[in-house]
PDB file with SEQRES, HELIX, SHEET and CRYST1 records, atoms N, CA, C and O in Angstrom:
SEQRES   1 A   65  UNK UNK UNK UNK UNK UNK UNK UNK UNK UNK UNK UNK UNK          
SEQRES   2 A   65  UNK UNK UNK UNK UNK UNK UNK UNK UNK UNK UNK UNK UNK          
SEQRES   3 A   65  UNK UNK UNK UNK UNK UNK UNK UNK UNK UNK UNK UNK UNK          
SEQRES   4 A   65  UNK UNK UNK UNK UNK UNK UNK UNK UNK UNK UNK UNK UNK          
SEQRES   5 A   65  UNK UNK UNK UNK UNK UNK UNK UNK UNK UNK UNK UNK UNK          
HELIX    1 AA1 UNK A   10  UNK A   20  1                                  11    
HELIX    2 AA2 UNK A   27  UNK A   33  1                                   7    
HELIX    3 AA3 UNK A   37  UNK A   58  1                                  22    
HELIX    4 AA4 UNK A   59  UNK A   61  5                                   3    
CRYST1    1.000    1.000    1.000  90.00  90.00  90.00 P 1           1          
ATOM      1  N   UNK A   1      70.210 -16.522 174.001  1.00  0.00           N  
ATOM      2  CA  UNK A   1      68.771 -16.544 173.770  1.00  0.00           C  
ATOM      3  C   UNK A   1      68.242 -15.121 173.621  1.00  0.00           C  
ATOM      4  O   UNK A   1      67.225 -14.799 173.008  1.00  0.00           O  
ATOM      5  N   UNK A   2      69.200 -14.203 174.363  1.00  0.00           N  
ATOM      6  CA  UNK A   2      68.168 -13.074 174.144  1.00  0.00           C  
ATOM      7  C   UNK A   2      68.516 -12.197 173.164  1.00  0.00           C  
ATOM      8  O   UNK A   2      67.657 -11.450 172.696  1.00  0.00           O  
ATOM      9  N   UNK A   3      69.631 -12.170 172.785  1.00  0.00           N  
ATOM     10  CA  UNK A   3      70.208 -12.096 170.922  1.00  0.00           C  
ATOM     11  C   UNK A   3      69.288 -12.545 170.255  1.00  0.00           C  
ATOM     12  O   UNK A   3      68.650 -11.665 169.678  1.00  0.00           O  
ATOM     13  N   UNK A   4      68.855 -13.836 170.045  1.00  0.00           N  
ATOM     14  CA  UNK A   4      68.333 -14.011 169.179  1.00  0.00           C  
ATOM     15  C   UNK A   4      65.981 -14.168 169.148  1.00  0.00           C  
ATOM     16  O   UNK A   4      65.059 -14.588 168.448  1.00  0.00           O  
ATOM     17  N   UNK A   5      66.209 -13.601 170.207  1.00  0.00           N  
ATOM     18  CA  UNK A   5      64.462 -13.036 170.815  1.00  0.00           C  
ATOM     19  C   UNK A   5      64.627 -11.894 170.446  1.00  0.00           C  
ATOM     20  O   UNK A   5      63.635 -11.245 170.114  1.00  0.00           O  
ATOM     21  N   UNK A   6      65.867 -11.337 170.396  1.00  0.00           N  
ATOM     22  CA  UNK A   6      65.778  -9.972 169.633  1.00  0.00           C  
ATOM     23  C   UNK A   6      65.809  -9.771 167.862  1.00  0.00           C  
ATOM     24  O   UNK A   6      65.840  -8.755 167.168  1.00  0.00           O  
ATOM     25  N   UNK A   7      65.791 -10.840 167.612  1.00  0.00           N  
ATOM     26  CA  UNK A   7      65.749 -11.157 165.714  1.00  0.00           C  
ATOM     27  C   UNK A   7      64.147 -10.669 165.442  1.00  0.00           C  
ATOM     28  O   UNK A   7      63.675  -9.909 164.596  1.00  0.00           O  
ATOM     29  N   UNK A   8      63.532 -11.441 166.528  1.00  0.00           N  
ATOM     30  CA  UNK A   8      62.272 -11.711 166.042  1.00  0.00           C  
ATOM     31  C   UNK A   8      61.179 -10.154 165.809  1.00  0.00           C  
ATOM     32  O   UNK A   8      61.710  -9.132 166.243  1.00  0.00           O  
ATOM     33  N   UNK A   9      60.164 -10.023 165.357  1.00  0.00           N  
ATOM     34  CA  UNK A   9      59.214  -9.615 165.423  1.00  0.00           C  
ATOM     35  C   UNK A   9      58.449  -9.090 166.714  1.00  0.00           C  
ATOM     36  O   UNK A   9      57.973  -9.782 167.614  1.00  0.00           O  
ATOM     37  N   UNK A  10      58.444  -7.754 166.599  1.00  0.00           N  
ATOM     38  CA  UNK A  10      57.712  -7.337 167.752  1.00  0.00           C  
ATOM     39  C   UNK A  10      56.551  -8.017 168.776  1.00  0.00           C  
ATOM     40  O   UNK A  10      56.305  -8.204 169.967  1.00  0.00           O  
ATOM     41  N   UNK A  11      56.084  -8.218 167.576  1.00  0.00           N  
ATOM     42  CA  UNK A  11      54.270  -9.281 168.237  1.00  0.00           C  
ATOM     43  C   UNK A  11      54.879 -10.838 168.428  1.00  0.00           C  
ATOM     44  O   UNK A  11      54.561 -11.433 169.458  1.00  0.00           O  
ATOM     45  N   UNK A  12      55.928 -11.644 167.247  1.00  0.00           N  
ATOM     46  CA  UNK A  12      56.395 -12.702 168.263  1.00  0.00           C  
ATOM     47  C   UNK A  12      57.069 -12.959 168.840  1.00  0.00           C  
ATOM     48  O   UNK A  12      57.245 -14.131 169.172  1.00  0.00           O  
ATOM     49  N   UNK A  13      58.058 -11.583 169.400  1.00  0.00           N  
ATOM     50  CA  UNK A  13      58.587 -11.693 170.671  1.00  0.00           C  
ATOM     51  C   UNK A  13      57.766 -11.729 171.999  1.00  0.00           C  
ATOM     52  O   UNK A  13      58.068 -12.327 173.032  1.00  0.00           O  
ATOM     53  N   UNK A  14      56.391 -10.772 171.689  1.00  0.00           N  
ATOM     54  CA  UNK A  14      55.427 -10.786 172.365  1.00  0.00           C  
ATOM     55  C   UNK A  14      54.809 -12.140 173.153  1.00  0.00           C  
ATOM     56  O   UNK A  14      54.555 -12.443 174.319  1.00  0.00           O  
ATOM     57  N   UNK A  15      54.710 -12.822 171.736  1.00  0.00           N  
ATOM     58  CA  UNK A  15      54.205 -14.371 171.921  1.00  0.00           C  
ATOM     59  C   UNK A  15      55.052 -15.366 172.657  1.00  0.00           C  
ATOM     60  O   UNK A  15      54.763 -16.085 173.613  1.00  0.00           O  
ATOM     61  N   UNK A  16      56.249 -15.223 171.931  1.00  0.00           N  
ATOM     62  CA  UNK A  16      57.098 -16.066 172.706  1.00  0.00           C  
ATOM     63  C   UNK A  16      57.048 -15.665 174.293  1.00  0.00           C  
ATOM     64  O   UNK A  16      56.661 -16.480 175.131  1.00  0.00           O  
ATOM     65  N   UNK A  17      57.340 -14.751 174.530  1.00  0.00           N  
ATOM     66  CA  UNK A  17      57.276 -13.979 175.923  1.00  0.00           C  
ATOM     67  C   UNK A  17      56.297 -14.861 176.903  1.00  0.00           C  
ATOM     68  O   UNK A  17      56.604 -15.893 177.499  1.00  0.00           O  
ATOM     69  N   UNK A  18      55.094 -14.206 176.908  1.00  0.00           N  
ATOM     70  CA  UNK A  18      53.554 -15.130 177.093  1.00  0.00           C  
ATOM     71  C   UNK A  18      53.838 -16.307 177.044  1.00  0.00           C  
ATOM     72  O   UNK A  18      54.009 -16.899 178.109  1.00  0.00           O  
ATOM     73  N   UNK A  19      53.945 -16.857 176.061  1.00  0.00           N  
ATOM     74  CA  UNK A  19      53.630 -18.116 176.142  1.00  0.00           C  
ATOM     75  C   UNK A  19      54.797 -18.888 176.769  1.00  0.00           C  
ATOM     76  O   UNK A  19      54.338 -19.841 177.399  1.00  0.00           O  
ATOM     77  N   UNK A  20      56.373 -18.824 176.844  1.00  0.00           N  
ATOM     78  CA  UNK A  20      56.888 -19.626 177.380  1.00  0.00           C  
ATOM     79  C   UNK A  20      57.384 -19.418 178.932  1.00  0.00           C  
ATOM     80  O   UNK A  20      57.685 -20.191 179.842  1.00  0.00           O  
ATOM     81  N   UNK A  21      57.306 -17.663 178.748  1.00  0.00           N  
ATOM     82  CA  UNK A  21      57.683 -17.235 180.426  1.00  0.00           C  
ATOM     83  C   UNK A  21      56.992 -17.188 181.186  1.00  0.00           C  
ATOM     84  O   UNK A  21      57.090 -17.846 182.222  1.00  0.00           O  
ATOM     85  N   UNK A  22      55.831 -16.194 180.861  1.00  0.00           N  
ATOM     86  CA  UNK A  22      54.375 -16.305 181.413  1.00  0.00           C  
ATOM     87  C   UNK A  22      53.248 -17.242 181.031  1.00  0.00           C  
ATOM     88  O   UNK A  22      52.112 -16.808 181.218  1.00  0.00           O  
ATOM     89  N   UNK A  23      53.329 -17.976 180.725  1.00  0.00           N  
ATOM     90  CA  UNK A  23      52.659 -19.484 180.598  1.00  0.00           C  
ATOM     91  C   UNK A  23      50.967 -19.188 180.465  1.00  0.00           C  
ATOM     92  O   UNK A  23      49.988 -19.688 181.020  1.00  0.00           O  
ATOM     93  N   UNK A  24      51.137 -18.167 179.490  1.00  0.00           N  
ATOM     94  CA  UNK A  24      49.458 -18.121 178.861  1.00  0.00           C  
ATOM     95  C   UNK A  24      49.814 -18.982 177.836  1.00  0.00           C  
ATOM     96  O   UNK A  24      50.866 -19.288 177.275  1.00  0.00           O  
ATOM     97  N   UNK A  25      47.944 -19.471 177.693  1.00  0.00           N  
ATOM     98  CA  UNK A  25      47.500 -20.101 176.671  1.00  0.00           C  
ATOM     99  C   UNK A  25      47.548 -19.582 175.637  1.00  0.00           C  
ATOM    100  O   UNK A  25      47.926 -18.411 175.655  1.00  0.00           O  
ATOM    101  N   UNK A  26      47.189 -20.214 174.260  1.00  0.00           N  
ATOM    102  CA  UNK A  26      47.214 -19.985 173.106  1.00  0.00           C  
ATOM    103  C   UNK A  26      46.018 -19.244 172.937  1.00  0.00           C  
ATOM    104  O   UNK A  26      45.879 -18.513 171.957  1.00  0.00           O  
ATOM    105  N   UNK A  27      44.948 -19.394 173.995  1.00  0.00           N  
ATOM    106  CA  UNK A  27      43.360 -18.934 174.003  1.00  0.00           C  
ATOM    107  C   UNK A  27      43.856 -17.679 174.303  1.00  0.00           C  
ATOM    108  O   UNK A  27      43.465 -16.830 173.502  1.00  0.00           O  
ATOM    109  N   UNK A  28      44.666 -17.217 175.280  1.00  0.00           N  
ATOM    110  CA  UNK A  28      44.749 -16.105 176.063  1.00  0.00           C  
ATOM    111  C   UNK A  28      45.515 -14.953 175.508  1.00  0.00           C  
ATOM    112  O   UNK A  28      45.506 -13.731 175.656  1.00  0.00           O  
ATOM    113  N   UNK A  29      46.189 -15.841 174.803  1.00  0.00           N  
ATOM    114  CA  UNK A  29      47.355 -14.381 173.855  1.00  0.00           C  
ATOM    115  C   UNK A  29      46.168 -14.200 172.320  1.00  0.00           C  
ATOM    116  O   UNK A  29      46.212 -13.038 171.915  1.00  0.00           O  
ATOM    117  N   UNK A  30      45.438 -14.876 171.686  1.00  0.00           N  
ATOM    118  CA  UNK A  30      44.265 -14.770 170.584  1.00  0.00           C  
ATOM    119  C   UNK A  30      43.593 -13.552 171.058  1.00  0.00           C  
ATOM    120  O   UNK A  30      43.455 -12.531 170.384  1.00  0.00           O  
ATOM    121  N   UNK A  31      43.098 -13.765 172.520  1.00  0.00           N  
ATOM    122  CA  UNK A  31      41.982 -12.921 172.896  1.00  0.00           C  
ATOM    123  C   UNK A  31      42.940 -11.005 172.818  1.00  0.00           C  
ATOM    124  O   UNK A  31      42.599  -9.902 172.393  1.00  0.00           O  
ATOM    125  N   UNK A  32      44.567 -11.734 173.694  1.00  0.00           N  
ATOM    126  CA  UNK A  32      44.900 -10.302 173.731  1.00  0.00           C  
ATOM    127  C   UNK A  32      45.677  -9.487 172.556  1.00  0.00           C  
ATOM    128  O   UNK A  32      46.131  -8.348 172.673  1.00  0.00           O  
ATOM    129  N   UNK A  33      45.734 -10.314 171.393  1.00  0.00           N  
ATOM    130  CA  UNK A  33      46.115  -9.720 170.227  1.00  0.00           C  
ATOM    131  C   UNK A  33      45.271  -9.701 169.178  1.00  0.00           C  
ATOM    132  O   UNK A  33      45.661  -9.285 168.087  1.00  0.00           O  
ATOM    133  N   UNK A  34      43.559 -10.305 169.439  1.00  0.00           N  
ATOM    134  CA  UNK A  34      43.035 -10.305 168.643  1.00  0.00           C  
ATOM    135  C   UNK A  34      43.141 -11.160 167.431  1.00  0.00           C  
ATOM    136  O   UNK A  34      42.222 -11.395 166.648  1.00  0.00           O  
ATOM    137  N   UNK A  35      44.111 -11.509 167.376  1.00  0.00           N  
ATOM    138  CA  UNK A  35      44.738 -12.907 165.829  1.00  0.00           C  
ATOM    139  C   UNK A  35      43.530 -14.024 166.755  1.00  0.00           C  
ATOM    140  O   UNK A  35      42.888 -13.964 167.804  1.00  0.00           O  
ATOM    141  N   UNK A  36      43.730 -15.031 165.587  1.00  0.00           N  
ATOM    142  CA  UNK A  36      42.673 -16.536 165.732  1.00  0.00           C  
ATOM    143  C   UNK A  36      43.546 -16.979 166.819  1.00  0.00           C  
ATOM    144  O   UNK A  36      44.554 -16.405 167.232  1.00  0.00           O  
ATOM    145  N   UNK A  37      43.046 -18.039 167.216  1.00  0.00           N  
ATOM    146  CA  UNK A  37      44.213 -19.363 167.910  1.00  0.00           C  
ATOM    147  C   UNK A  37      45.126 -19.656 167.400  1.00  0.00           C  
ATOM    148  O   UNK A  37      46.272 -19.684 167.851  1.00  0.00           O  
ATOM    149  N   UNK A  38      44.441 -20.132 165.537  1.00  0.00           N  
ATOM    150  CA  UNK A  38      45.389 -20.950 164.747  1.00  0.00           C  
ATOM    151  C   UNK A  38      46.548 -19.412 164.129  1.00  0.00           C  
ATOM    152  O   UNK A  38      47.739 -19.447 163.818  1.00  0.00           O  
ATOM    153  N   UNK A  39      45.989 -18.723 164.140  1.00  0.00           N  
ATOM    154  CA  UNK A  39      47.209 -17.078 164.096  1.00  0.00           C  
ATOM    155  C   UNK A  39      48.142 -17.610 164.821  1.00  0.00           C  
ATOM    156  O   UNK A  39      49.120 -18.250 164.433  1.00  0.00           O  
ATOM    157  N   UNK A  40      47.834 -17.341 165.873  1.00  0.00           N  
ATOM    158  CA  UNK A  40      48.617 -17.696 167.461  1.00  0.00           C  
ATOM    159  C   UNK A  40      49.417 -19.062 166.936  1.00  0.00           C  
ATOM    160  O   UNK A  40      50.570 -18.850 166.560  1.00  0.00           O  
ATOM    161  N   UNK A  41      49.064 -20.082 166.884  1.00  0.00           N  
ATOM    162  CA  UNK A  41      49.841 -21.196 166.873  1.00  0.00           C  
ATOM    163  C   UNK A  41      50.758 -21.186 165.869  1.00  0.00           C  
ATOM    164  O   UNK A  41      51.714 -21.952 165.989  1.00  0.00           O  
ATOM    165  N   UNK A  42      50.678 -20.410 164.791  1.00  0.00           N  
ATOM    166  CA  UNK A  42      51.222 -20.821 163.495  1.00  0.00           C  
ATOM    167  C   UNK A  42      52.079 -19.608 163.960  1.00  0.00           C  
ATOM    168  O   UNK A  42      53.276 -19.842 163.790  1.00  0.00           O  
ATOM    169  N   UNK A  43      51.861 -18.540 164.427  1.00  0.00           N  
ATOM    170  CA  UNK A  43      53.264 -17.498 164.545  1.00  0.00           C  
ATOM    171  C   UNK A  43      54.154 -17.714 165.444  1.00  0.00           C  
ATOM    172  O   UNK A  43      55.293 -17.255 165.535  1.00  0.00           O  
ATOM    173  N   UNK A  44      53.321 -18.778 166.428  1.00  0.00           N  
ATOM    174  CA  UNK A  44      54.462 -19.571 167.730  1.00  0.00           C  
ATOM    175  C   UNK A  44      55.756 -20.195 167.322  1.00  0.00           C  
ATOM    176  O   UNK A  44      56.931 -20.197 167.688  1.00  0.00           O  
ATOM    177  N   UNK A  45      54.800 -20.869 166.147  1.00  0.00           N  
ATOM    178  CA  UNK A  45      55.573 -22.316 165.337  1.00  0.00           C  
ATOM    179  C   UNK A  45      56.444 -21.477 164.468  1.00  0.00           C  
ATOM    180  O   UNK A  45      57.572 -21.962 164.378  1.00  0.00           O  
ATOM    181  N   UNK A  46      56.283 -20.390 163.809  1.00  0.00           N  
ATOM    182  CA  UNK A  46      57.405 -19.609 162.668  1.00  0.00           C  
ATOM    183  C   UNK A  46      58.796 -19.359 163.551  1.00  0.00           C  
ATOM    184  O   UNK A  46      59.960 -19.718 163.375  1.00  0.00           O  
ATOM    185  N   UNK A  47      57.883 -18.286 164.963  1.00  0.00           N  
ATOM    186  CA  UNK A  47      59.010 -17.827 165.861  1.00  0.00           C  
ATOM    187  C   UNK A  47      59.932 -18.748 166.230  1.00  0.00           C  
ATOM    188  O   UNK A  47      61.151 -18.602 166.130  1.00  0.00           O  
ATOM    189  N   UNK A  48      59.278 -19.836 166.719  1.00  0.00           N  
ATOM    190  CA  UNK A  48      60.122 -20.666 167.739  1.00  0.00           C  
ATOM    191  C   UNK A  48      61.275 -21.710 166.323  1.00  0.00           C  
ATOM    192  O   UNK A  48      62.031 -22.650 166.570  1.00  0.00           O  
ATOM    193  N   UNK A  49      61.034 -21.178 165.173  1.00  0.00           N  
ATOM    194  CA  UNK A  49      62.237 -22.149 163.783  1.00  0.00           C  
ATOM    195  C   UNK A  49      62.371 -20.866 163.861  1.00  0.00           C  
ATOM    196  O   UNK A  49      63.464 -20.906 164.425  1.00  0.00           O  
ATOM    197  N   UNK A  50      62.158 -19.753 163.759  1.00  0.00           N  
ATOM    198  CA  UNK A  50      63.367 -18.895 163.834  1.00  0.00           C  
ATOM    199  C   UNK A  50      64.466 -18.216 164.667  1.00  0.00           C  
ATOM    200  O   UNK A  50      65.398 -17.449 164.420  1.00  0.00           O  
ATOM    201  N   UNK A  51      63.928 -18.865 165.837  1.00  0.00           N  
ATOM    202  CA  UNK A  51      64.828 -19.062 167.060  1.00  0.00           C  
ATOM    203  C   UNK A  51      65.730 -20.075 167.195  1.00  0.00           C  
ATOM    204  O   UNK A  51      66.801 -19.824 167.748  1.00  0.00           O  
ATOM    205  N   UNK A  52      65.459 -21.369 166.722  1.00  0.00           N  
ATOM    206  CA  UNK A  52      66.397 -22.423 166.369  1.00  0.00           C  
ATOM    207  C   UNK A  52      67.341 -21.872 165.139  1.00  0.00           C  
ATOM    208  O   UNK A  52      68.458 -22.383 165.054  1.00  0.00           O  
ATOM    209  N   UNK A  53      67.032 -21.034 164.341  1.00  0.00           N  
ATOM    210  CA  UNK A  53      67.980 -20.937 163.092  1.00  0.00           C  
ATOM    211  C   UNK A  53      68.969 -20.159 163.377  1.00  0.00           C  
ATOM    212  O   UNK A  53      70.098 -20.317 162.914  1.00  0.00           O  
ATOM    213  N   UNK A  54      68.442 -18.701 164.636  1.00  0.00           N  
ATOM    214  CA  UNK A  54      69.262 -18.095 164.782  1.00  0.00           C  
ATOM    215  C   UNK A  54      70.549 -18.712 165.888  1.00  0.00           C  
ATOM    216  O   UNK A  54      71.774 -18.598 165.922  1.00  0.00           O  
ATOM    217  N   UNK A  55      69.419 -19.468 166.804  1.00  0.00           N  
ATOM    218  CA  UNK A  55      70.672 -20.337 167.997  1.00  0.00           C  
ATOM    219  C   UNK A  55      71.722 -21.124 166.928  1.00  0.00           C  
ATOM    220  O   UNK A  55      72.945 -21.188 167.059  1.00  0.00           O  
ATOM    221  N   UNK A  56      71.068 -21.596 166.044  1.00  0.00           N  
ATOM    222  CA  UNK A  56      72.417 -22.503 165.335  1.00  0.00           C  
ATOM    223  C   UNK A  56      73.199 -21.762 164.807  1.00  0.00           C  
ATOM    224  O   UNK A  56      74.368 -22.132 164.690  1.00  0.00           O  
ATOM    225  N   UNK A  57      72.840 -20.653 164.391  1.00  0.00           N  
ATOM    226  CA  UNK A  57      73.960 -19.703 163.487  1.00  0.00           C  
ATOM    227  C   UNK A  57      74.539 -19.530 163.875  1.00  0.00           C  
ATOM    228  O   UNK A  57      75.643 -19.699 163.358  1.00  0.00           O  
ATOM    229  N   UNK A  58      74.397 -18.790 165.755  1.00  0.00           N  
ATOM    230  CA  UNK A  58      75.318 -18.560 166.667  1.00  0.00           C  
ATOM    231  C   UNK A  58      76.245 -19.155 167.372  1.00  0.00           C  
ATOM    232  O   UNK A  58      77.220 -18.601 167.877  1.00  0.00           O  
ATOM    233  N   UNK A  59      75.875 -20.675 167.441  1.00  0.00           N  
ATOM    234  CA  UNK A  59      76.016 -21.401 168.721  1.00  0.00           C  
ATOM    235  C   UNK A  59      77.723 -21.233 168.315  1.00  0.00           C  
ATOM    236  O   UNK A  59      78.456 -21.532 169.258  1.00  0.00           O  
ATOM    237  N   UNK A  60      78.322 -20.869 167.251  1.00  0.00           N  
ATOM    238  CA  UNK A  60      79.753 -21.427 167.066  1.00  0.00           C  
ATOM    239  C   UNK A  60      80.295 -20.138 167.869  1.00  0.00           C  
ATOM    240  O   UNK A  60      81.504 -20.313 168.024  1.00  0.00           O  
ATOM    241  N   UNK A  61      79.922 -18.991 168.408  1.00  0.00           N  
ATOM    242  CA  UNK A  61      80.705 -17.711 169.202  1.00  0.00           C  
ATOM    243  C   UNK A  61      80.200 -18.316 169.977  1.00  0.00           C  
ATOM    244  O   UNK A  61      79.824 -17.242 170.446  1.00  0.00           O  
ATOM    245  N   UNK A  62      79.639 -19.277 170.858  1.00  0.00           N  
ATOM    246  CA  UNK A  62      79.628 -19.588 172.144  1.00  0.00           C  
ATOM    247  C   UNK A  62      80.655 -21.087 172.565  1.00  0.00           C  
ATOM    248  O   UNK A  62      80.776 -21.548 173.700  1.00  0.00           O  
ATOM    249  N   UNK A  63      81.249 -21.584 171.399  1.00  0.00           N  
ATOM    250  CA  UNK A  63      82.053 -22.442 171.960  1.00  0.00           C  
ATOM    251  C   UNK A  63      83.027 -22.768 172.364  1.00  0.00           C  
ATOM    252  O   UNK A  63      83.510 -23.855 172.680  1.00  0.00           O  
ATOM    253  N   UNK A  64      83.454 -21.465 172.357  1.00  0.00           N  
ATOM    254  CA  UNK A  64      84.925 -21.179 172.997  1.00  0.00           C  
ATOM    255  C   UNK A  64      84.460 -20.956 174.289  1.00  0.00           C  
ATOM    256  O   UNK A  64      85.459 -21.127 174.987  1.00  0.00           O  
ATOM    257  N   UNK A  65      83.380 -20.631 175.129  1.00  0.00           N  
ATOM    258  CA  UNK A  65      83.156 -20.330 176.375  1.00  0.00           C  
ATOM    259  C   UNK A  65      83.334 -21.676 177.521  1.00  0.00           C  
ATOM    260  O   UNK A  65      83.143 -21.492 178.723  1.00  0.00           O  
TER     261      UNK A  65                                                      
END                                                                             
């Protein structure tokens, strides 16, 4: 996971961060990056398929573990 949180984008690593570790709202990361809500939601939603694309790319060096 943290391979591929490192693919991402400065600001939606940011987001991801916030929002899934530190469990701010979508209201609360808008206010502190200034983007809309719907900013916020729609760069959540890009990050979090480009976190699935990169886990799948990878997942095959983890199955030998």
């Amino acid at each position: 996971l943290r391979l591929a949180l490192a693919t991402l984008p400065e600001l939606d690593r940011f987001l991801i961060y916030q929002r899934y570790f530190k469990f701010a709202s979508t209201e609360e990361l808008a206010a502190k990056t200034g983007l809309t809500r719907h900013a916020v939601d729609t760069r959540l939603w890009r990050a979090r398929k480009s976190l699935r694309e990169a886990l799948k790319e990878h997942s095959h060096e983890y199955e030998r573990i």
